[in-house]
PyMOL Python script that loads the backbone (N, CA, C, O; Angstrom):
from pymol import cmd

cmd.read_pdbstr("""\
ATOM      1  N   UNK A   1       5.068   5.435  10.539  1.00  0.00           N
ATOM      2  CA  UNK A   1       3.806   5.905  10.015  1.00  0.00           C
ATOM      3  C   UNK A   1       2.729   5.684  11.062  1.00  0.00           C
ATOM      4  O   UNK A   1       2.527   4.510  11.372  1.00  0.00           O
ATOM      5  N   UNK A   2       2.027   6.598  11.640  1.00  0.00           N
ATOM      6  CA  UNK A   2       1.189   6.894  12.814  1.00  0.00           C
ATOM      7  C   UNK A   2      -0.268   6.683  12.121  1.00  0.00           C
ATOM      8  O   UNK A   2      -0.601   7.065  10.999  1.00  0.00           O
ATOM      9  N   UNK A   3      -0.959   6.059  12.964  1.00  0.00           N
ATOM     10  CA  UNK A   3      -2.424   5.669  12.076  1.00  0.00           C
ATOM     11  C   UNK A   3      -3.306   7.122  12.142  1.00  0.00           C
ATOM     12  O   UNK A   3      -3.460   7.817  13.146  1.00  0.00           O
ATOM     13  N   UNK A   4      -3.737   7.329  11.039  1.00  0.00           N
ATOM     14  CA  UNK A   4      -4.922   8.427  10.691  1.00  0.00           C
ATOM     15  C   UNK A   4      -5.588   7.883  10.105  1.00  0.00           C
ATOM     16  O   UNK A   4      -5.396   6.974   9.298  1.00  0.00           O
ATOM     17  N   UNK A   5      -6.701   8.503  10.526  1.00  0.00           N
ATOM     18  CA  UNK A   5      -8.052   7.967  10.501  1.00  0.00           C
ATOM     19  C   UNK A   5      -8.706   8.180   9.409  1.00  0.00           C
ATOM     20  O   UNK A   5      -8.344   9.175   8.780  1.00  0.00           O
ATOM     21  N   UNK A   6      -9.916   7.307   8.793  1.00  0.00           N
ATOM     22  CA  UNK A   6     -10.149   6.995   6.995  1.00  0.00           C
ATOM     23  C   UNK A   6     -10.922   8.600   7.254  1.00  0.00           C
ATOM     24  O   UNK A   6     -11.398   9.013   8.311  1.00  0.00           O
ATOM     25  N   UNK A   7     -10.866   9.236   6.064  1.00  0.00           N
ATOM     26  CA  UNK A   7     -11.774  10.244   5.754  1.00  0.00           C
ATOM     27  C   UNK A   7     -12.740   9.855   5.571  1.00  0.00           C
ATOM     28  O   UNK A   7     -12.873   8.659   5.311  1.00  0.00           O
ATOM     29  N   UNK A   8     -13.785  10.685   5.632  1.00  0.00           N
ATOM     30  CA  UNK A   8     -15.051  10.059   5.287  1.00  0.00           C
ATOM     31  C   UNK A   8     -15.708  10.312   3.656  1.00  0.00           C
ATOM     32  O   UNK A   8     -15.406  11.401   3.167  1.00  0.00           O
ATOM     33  N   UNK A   9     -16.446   9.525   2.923  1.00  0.00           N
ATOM     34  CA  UNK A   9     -16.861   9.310   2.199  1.00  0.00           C
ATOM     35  C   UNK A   9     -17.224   8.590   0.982  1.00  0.00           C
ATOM     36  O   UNK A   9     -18.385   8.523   1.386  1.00  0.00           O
ATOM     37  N   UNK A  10     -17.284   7.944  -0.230  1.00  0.00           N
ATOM     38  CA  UNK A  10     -17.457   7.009  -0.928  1.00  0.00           C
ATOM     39  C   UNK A  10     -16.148   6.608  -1.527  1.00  0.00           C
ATOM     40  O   UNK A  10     -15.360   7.485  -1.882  1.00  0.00           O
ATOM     41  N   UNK A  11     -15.892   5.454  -1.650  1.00  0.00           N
ATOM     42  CA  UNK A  11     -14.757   4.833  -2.462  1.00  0.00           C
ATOM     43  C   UNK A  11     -14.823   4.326  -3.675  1.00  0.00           C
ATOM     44  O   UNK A  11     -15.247   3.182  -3.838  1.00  0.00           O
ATOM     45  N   UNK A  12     -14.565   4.817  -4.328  1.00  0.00           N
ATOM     46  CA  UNK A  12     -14.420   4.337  -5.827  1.00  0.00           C
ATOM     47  C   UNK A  12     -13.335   3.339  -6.106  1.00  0.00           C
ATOM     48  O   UNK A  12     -12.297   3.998  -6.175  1.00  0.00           O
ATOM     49  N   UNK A  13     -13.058   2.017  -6.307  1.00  0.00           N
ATOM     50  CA  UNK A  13     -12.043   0.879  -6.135  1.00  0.00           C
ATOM     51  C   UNK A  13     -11.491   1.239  -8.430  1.00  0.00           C
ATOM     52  O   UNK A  13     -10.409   0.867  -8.884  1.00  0.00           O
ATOM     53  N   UNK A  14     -12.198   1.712  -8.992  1.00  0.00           N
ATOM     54  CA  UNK A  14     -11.781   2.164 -10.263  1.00  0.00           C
ATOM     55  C   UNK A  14     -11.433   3.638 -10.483  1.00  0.00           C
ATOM     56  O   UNK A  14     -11.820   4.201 -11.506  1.00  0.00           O
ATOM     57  N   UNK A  15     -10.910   4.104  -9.809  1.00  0.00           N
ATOM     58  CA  UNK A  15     -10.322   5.656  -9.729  1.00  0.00           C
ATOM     59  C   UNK A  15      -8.721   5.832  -9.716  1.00  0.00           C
ATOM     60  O   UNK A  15      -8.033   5.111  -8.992  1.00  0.00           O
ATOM     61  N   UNK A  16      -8.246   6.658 -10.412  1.00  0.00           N
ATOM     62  CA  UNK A  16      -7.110   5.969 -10.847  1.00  0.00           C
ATOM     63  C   UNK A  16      -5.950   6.659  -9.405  1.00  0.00           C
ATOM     64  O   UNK A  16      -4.723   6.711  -9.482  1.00  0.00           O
ATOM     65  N   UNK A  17      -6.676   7.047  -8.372  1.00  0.00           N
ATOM     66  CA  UNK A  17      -6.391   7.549  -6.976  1.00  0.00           C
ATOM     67  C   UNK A  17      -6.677   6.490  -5.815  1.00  0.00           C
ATOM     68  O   UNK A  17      -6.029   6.509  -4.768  1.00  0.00           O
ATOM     69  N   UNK A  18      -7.629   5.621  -6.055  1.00  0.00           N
ATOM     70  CA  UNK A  18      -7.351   4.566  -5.731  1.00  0.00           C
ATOM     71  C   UNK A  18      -5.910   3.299  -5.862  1.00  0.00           C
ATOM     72  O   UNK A  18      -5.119   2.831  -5.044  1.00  0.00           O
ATOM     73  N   UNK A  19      -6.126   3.131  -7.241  1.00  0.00           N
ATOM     74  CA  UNK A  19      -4.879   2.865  -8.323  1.00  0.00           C
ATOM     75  C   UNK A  19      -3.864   3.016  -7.540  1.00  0.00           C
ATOM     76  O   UNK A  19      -3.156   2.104  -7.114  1.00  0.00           O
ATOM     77  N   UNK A  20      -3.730   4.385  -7.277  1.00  0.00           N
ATOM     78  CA  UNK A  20      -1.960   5.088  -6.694  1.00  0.00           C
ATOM     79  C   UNK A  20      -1.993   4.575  -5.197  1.00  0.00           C
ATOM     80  O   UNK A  20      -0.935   4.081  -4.807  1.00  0.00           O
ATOM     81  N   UNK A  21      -2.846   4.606  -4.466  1.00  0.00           N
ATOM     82  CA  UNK A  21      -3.065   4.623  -3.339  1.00  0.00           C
ATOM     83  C   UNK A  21      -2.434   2.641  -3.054  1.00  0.00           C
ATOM     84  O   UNK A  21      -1.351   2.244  -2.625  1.00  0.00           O
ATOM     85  N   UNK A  22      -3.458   1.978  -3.438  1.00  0.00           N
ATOM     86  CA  UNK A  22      -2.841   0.499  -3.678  1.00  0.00           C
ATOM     87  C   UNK A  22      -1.190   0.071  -4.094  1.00  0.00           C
ATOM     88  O   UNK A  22      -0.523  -0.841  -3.604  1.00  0.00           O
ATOM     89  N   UNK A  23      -0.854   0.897  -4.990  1.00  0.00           N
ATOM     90  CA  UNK A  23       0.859   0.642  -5.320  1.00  0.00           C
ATOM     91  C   UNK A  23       1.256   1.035  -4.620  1.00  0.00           C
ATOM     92  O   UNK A  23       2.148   0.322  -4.162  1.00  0.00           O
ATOM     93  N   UNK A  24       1.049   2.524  -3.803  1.00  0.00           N
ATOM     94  CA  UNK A  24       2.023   2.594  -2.590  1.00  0.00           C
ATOM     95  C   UNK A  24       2.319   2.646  -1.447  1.00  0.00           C
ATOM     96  O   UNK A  24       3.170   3.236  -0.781  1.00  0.00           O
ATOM     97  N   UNK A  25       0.672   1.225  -1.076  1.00  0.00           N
ATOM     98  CA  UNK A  25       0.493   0.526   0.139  1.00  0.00           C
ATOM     99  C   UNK A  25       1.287  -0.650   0.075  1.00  0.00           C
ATOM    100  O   UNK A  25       1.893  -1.179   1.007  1.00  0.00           O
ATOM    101  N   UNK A  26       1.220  -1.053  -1.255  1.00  0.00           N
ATOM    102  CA  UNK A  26       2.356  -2.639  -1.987  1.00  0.00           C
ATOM    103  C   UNK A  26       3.559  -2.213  -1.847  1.00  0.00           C
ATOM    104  O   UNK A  26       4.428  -3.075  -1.721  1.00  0.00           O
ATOM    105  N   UNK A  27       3.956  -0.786  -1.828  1.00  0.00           N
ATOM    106  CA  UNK A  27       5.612  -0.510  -1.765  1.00  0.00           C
ATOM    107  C   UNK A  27       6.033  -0.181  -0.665  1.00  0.00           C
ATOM    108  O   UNK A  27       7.235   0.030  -0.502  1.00  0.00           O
ATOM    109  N   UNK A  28       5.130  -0.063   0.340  1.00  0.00           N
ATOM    110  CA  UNK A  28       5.612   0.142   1.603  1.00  0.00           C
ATOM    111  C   UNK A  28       6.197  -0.646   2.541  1.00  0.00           C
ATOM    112  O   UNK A  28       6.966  -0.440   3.480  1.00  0.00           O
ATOM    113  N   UNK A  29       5.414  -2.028   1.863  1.00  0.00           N
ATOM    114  CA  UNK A  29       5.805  -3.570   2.441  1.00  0.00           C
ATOM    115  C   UNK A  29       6.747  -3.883   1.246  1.00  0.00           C
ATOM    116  O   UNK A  29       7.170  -5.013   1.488  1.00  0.00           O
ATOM    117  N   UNK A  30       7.158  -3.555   0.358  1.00  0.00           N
ATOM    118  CA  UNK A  30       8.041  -4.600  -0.716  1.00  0.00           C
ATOM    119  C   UNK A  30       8.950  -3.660  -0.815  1.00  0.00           C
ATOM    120  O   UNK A  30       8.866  -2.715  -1.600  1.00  0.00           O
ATOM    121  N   UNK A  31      10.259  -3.939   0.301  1.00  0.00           N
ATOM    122  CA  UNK A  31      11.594  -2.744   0.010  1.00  0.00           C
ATOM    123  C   UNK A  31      11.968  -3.081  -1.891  1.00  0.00           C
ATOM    124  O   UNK A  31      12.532  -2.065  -2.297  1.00  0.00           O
ATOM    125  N   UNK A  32      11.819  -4.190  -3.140  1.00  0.00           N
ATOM    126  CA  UNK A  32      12.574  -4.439  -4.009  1.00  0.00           C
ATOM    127  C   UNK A  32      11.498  -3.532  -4.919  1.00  0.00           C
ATOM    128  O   UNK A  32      12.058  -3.073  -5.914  1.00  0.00           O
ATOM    129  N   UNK A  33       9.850  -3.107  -4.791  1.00  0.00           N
ATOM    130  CA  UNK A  33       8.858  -2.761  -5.627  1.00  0.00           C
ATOM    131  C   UNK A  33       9.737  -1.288  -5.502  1.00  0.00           C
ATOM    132  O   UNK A  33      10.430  -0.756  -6.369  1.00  0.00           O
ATOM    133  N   UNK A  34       9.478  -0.870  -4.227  1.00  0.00           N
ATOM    134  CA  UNK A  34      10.073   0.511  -3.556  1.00  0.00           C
ATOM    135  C   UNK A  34      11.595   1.021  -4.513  1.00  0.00           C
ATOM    136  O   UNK A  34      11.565   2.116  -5.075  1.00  0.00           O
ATOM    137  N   UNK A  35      12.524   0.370  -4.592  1.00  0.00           N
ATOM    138  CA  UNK A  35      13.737   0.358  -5.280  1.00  0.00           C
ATOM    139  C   UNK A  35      13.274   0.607  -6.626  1.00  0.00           C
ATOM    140  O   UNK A  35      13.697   1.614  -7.192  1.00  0.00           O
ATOM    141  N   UNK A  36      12.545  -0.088  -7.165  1.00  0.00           N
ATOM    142  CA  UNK A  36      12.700  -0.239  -8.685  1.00  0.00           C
ATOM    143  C   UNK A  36      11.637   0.976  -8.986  1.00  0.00           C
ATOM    144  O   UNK A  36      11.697   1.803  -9.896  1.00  0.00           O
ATOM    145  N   UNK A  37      10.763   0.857  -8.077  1.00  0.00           N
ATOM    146  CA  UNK A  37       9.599   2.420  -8.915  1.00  0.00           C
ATOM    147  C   UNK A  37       9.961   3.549  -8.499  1.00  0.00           C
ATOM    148  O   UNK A  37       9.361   4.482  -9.033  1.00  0.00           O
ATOM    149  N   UNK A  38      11.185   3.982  -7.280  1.00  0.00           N
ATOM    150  CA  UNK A  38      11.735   4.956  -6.993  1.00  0.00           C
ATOM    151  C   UNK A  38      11.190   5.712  -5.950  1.00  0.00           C
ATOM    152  O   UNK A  38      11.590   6.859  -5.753  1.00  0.00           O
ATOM    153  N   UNK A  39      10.216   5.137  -5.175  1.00  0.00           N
ATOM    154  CA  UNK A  39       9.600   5.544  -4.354  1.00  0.00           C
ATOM    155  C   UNK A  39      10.570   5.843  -2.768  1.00  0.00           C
ATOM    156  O   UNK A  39      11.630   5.357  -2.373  1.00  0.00           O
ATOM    157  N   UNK A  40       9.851   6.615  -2.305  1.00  0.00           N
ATOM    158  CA  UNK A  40      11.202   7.032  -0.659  1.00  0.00           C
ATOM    159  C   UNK A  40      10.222   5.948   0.273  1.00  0.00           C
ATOM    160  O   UNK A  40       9.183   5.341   0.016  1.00  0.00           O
ATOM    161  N   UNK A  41      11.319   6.054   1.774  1.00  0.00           N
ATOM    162  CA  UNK A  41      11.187   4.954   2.273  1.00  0.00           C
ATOM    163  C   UNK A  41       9.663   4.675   2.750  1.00  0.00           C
ATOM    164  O   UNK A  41       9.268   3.534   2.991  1.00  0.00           O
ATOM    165  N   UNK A  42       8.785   5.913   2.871  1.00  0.00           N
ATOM    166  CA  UNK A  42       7.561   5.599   3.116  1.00  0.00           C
ATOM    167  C   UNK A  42       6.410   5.178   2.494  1.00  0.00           C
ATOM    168  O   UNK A  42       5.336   4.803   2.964  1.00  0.00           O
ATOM    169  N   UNK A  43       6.846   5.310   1.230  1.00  0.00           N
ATOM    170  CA  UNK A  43       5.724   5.054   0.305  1.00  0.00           C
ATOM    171  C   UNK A  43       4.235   5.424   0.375  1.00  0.00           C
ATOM    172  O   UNK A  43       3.204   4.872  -0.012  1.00  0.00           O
ATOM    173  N   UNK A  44       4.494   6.480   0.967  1.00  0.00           N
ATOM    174  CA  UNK A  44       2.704   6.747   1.522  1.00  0.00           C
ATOM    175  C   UNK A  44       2.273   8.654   1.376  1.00  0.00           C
ATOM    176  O   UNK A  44       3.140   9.291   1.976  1.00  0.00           O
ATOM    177  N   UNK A  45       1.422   9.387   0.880  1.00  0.00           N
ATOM    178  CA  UNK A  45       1.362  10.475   0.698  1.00  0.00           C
ATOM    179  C   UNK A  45       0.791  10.525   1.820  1.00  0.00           C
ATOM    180  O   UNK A  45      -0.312  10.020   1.612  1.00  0.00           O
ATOM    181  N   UNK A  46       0.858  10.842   2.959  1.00  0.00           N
ATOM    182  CA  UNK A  46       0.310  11.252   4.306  1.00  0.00           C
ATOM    183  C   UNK A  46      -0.616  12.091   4.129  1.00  0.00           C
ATOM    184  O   UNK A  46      -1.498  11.924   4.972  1.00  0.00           O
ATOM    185  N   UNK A  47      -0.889  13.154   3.222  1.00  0.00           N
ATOM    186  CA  UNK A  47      -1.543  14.293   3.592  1.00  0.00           C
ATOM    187  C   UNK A  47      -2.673  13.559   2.340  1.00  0.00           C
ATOM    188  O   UNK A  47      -3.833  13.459   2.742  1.00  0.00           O
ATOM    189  N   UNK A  48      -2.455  13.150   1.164  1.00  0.00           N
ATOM    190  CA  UNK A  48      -3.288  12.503   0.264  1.00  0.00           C
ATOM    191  C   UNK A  48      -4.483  11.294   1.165  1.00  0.00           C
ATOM    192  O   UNK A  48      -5.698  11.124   1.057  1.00  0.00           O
ATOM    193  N   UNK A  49      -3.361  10.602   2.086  1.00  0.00           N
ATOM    194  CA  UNK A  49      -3.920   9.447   2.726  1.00  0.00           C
ATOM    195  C   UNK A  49      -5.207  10.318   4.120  1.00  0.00           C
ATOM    196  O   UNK A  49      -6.372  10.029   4.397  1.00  0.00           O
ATOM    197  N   UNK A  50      -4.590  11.036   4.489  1.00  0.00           N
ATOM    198  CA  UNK A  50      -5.482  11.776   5.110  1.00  0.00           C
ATOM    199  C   UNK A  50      -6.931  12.591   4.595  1.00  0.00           C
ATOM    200  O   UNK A  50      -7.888  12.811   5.338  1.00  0.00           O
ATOM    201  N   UNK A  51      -6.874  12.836   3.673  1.00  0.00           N
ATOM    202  CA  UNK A  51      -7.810  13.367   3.010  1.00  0.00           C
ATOM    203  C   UNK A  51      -7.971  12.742   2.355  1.00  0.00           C
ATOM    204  O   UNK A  51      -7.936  11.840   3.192  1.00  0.00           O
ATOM    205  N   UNK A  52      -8.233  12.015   1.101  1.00  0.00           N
ATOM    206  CA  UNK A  52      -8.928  11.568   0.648  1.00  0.00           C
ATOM    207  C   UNK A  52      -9.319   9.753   0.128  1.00  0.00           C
ATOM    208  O   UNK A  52      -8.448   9.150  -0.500  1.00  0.00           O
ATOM    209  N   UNK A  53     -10.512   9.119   0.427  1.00  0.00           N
ATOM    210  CA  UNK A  53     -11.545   8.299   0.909  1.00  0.00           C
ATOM    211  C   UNK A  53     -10.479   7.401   0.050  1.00  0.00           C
ATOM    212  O   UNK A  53      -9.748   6.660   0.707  1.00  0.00           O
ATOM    213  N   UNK A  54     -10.342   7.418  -1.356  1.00  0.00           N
ATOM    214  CA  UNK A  54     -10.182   6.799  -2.032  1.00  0.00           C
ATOM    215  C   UNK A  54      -8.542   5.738  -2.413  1.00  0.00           C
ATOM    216  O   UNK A  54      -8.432   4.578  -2.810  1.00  0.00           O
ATOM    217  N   UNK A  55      -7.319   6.956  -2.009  1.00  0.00           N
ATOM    218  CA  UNK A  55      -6.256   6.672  -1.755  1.00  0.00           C
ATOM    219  C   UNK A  55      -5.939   5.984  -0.318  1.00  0.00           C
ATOM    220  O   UNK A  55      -5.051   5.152  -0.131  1.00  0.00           O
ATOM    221  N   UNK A  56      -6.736   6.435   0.554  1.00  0.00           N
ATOM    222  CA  UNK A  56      -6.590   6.035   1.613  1.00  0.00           C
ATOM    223  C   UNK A  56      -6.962   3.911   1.854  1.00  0.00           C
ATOM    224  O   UNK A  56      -6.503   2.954   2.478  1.00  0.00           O
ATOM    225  N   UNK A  57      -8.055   4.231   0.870  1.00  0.00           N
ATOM    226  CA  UNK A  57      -8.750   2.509   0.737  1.00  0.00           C
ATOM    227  C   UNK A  57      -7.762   1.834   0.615  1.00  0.00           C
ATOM    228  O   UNK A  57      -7.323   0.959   1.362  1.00  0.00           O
ATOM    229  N   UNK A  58      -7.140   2.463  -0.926  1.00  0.00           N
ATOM    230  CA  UNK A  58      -6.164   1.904  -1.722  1.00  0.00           C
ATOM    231  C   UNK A  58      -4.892   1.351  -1.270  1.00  0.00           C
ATOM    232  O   UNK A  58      -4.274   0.349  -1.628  1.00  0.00           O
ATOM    233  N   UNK A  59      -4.609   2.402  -0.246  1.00  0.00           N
ATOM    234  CA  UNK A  59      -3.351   2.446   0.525  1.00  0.00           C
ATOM    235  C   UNK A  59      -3.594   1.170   1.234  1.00  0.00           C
ATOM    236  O   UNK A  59      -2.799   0.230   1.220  1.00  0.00           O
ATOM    237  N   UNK A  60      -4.860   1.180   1.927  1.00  0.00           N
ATOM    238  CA  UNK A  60      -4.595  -0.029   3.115  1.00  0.00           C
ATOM    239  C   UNK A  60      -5.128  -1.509   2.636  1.00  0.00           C
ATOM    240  O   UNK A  60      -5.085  -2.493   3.374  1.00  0.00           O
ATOM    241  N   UNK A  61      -5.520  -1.519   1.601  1.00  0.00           N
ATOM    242  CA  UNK A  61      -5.613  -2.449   0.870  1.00  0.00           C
ATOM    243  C   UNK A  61      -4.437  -3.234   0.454  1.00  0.00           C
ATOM    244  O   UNK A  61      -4.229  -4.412   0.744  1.00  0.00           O
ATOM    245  N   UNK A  62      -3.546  -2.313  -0.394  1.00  0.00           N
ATOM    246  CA  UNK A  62      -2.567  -2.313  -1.173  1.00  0.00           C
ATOM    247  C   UNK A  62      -1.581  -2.897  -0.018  1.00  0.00           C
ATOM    248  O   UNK A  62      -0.947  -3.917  -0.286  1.00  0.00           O
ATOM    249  N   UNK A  63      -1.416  -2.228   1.377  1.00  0.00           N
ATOM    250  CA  UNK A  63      -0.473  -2.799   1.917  1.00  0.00           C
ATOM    251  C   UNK A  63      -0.705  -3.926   2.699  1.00  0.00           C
ATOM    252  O   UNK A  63       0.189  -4.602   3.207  1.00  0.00           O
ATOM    253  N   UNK A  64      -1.773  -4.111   2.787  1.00  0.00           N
ATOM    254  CA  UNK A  64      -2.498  -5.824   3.393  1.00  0.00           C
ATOM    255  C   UNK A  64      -1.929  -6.692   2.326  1.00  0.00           C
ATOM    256  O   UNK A  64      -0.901  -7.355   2.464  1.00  0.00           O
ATOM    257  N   UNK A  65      -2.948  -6.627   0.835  1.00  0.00           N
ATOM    258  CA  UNK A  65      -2.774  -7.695  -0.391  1.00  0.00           C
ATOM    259  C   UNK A  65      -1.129  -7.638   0.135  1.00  0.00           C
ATOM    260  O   UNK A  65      -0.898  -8.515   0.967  1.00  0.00           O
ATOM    261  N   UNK A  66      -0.125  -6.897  -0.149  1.00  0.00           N
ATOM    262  CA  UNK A  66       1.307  -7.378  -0.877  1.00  0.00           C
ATOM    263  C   UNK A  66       2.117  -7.849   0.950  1.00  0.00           C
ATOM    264  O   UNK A  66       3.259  -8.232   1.202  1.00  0.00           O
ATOM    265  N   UNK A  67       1.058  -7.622   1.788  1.00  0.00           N
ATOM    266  CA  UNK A  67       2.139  -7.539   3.008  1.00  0.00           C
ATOM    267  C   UNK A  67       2.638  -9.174   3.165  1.00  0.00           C
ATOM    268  O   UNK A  67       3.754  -9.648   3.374  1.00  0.00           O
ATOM    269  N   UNK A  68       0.931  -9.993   2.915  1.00  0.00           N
ATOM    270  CA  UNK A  68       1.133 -11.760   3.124  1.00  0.00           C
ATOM    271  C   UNK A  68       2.215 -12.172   1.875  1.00  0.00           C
ATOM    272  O   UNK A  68       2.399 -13.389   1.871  1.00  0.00           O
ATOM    273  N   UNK A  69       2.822 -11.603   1.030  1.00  0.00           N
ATOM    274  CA  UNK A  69       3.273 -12.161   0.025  1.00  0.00           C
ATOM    275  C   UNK A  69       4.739 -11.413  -0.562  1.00  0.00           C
ATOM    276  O   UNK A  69       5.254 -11.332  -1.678  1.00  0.00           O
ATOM    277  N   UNK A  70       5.145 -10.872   0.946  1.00  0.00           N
ATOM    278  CA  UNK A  70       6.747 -10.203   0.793  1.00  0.00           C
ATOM    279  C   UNK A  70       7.406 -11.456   1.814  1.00  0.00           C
ATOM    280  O   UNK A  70       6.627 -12.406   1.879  1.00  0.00           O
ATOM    281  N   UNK A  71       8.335 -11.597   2.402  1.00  0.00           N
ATOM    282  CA  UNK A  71       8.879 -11.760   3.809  1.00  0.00           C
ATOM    283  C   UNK A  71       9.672 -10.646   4.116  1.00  0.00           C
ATOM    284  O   UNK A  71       9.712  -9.687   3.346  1.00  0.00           O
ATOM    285  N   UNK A  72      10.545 -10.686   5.558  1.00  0.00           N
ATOM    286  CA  UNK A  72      10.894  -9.532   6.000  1.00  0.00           C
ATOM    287  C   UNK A  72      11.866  -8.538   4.991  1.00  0.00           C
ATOM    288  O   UNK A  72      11.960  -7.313   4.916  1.00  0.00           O
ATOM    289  N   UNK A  73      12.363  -9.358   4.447  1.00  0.00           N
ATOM    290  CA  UNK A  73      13.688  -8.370   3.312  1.00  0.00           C
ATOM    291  C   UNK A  73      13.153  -7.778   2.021  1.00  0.00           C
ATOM    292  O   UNK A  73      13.611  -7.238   1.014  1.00  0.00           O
ATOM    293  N   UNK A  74      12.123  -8.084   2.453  1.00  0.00           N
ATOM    294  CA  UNK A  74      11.203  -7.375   0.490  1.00  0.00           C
ATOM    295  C   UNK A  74      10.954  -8.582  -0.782  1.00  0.00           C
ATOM    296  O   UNK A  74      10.248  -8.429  -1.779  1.00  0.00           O
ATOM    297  N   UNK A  75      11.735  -9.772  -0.422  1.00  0.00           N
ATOM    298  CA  UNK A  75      11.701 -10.680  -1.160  1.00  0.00           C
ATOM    299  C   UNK A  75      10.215 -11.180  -1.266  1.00  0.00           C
ATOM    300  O   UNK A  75       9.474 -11.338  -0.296  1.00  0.00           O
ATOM    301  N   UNK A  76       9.760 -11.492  -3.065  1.00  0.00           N
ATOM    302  CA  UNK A  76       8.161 -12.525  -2.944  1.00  0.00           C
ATOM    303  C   UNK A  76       8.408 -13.594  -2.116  1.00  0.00           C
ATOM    304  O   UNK A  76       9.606 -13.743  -1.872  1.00  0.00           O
ATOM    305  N   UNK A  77       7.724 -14.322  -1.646  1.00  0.00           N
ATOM    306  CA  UNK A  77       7.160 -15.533  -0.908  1.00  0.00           C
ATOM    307  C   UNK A  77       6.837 -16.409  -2.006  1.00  0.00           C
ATOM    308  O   UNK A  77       5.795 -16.218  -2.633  1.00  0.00           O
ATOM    309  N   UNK A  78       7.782 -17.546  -2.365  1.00  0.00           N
ATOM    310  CA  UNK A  78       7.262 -18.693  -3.416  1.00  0.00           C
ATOM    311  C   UNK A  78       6.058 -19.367  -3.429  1.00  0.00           C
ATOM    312  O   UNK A  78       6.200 -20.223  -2.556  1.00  0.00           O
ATOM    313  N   UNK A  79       5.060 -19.474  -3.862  1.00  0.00           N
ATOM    314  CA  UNK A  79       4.038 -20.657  -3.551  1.00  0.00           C
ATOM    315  C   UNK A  79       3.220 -19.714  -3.049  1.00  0.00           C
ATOM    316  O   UNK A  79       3.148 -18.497  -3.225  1.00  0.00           O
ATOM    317  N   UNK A  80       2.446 -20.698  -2.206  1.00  0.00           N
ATOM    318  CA  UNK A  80       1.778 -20.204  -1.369  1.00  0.00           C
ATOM    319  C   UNK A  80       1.793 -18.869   0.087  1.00  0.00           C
ATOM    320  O   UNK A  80       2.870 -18.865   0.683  1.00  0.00           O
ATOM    321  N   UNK A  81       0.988 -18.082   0.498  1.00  0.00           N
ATOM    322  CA  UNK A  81       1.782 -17.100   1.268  1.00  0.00           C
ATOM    323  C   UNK A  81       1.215 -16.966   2.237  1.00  0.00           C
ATOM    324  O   UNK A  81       0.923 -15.959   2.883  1.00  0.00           O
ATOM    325  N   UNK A  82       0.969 -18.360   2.430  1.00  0.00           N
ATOM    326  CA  UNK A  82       1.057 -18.945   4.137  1.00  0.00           C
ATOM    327  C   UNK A  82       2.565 -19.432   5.016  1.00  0.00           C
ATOM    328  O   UNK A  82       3.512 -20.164   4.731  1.00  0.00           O
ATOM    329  N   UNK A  83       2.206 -18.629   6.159  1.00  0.00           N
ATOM    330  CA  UNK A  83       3.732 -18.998   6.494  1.00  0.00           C
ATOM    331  C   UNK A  83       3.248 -20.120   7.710  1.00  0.00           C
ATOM    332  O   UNK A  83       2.362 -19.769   8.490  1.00  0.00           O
ATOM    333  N   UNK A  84       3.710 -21.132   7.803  1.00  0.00           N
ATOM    334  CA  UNK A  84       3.688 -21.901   9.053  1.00  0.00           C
ATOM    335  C   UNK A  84       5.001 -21.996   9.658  1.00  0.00           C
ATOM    336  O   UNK A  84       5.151 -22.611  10.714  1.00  0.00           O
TER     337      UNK A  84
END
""", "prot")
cmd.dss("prot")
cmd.show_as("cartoon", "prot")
cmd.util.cbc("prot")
cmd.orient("prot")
């Protein structure tokens, strides 16, 4: 997945395109979320993420929050999701 650049304009964090955008920034990093909601290996609408402000937030949000709190195999991180 090649970085494109945020569209421009207002973000609504209660839009239910936001919403989508966040779950399948979380499933991109969590191969077990990915499995179970049926999502393909990218988890990302490229052309959605490109255009519009809101999915795009969501997306990179979504895959920050769940990225500290997978490890490499998709598994949660017990406890805390600091790794030392």
């Amino acid at each position: 997945m090649g970085s494109i650049p945020a569209p421009e304009g207002p973000v609504d964090k209660d839009s239910p395109i936001y919403d989508q955008g966040f779950q399948d920034g979380c499933a991109a990093v969590n191969v077990r979320y990915r499995k179970q909601s049926g999502h393909d290996d990218t988890a990302r609408d490229d052309k959605l993420y490109a255009a519009d402000p809101n999915y795009h937030a969501g997306w990179d949000f979504g895959f920050r929050k769940c990225e500290d709190k997978v490890n490499q195999g998709g598994l949660p991180i017990p406890g805390n999701s600091v790794i030392l």
